[in-house]
C-alpha positions in Angstrom: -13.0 -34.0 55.8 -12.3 -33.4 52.2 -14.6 -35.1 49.3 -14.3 -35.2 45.6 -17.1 -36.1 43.0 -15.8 -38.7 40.2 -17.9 -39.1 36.9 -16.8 -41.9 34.9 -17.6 -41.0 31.4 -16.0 -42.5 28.2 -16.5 -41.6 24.8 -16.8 -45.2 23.2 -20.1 -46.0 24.2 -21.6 -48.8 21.9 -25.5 -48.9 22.2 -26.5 -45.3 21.9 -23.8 -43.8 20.3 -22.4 -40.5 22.0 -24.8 -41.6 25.0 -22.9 -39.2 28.0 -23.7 -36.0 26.4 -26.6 -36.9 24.1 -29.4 -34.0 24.5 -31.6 -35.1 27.3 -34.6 -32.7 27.5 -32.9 -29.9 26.4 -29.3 -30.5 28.0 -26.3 -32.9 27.4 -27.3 -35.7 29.6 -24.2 -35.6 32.2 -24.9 -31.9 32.8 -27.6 -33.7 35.2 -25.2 -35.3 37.0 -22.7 -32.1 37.5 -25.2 -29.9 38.2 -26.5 -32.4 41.2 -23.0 -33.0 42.4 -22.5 -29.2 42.4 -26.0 -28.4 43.6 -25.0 -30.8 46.3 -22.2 -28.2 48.3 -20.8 -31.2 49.9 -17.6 -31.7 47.3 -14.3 -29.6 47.0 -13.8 -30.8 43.7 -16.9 -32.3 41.3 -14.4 -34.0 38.0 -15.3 -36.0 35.0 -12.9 -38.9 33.9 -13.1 -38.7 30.1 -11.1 -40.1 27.6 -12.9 -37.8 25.0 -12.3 -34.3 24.3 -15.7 -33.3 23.5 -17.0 -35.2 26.6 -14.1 -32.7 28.5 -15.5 -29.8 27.1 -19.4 -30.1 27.3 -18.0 -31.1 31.6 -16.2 -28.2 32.1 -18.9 -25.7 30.3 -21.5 -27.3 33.0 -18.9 -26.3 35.6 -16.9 -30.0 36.2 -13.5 -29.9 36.2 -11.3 -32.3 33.9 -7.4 -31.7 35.2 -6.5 -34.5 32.8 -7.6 -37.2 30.2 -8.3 -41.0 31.3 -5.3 -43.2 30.0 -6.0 -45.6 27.4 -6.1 -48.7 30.1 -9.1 -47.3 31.3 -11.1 -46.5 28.2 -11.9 -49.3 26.6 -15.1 -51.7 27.3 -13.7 -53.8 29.4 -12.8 -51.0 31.8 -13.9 -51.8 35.7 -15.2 -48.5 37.6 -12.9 -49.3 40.5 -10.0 -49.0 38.2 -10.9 -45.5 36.7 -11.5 -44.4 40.7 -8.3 -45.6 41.6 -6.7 -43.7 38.8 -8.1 -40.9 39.3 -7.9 -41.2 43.1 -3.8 -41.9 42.8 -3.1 -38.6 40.1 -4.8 -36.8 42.5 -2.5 -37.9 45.3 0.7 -37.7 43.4 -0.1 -33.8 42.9 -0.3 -33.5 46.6 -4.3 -33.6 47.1 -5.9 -36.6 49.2 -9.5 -36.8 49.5 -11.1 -38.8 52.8 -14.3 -39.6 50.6 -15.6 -40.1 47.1 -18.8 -40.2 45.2 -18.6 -41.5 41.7 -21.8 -40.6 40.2 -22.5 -42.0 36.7 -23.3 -39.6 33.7 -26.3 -40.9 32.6 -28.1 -40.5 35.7 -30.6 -38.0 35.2 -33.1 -38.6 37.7 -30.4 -38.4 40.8 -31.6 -35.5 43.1 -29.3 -33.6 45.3 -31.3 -34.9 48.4 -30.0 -38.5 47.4 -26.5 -37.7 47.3 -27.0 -35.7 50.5 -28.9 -38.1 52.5 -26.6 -41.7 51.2 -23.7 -39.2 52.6 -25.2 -38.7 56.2 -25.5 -42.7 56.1 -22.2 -43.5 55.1 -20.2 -41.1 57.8 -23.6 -41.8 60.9 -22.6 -45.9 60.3 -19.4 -45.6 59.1 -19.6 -47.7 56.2 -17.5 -48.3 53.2 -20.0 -47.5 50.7 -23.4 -46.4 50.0 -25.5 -46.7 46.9 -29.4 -46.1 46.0 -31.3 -49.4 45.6 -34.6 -50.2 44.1 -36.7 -53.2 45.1 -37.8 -55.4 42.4 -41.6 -55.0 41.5 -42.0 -58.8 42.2 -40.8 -61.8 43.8 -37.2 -62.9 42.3 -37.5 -65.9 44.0 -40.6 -66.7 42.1 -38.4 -66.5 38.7 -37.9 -68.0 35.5 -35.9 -69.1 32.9 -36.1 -70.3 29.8 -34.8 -74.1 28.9 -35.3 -75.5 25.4 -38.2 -73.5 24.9 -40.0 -74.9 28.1 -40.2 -72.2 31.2 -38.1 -73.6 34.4 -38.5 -72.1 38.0 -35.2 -70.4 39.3 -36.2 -71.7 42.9 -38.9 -74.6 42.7 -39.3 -74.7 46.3 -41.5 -71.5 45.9 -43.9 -72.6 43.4 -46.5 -72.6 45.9 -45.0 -69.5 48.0 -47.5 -66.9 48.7 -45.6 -63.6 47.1 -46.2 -61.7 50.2 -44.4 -64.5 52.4 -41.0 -64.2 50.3 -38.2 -61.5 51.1 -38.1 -58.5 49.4 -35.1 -58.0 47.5 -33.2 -55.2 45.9 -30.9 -54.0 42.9 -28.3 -51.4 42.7 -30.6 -48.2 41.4 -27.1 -47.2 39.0 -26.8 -43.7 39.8 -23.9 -43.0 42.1 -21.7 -44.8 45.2 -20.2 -43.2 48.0 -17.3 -44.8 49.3 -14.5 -44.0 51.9 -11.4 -43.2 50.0 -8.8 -45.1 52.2 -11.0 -48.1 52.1 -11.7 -48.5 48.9 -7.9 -48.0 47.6 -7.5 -51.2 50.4 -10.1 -52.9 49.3 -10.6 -51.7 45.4 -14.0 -52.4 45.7 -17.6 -50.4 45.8 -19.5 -53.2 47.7 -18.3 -55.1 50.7 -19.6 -56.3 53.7 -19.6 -53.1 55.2 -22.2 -51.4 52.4 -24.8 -49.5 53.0 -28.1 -48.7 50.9 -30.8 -45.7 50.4 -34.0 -46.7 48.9 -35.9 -45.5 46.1 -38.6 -45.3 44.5 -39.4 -46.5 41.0 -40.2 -43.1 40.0 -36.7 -42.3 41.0 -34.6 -44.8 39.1 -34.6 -45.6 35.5 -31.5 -47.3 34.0 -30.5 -46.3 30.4 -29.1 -49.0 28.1 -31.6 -48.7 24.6 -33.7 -45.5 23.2 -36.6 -46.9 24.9 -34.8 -46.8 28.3 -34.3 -42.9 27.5 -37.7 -42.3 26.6 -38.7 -43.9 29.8 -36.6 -41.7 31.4 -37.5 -38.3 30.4 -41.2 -39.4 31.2 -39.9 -39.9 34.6 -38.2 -36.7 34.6 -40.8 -34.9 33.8 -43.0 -36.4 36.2 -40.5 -36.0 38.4 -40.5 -32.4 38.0 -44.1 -31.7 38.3 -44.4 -33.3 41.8 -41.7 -31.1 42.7 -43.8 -28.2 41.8 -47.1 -29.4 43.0 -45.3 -29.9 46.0 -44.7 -26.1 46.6 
């Protein structure tokens, strides 16, 4: 039962310029991400998919391997993760190595702990499921939302303007840290969620998702909170 770690991380990203190895409390910030996957023991090989030779280098001084660069069709913005896994997942296999599952982990993930990736694994192979991903529920009711029309706030769902919250079902989104996924069922299916997915939840402490220099600030708070409950805790 062979497993691979996949981190997807291109060089062209827009918002925070250099964002995949941007210092993160004293490290680039994907060295988070390799160090869990490694930390982990469960993969035979941990790689990075970069189309960036600097991004290759700072991955293979935090111990990732990168046996090759990501071609051009899957570096640019519009770029689906399935694609990147399934190139990386076929060069494998045309050198002779098959793996019979995959974890893509994202590189600007930070807060993932070696226990998630652990315990979303023991789901996936106990239910044999496709895939498994963290999830965080939503602080409050989406079926209580709004949006904006003409300046005038409109209910989503009017048929809940009178719903009690704690009567409405508790929903979820995808925390954005990793997916594990059975190799031969993805390359059928070339696709992370199906109706055989699974789900690990987390707390809010746990997840933080990282698209302005506010989100990152956020972040390393969490971190560091993070950090000092693991130490209070022994």
């Amino acid at each position: 039962m062979k497993r691979i770690a996949i981190i997807p991380a291109r060089g062209g990203s827009k918002r925070i310029p250099r964002k995949n190895i941007r210092d993160f409390l004293g490290k680039p910030i994907i060295a988070y991400s390799i160090e869990a996957a490694l930390e982990s023991g469960l993969f035979e090989q941990v790689m990075v998919s970069t189309d960036d030779g600097e991004i290759a280098e700072v991955a293979r001084r935090y111990g990732a391997r990168v046996p090759f660069l990501r071609s051009t069709a899957t570096s640019d913005d519009f770029a689906t993760t399935a694609a990147v896994l399934t190139e990386v997942l076929l060069a494998y296999a045309t050198s002779g190595e098959t793996y019979d599952y995959g974890c893509c982990i994202y590189p600007t993930a930070p807060l993932v702990k070696t226990a998630f990736i652990r315990s979303a694994f023991e789901l996936l192979t106990a239910k044999q499921y496709d895939s498994v991903f963290p999830v965080l529920r939503y602080g409050y009711p989406i079926w209580r939302s709004l949006r904006i029309e003409g300046g005038k706030a409109v209910m989503n769902w009017p048929e809940h303007l009178g719903s009690r919250s704690q009567d409405l079902p508790t929903a979820f989104h995808d925390a954005g840290q990793f997916y594990w996924f059975s190799v031969k069922g993805f390359l059928e299916k070339q696709a992370l969620f199906t109706d055989n997915t699974g789900a690990v939840e987390l707390s809010e402490l746990e997840v933080q998702d990282i698209d302005n220099l506010t989100d990152w600030k956020m972040a390393e708070m969490k971190y560091k909170l993070m950090q000092q409950e693991s130490h209070r805790e022994r």
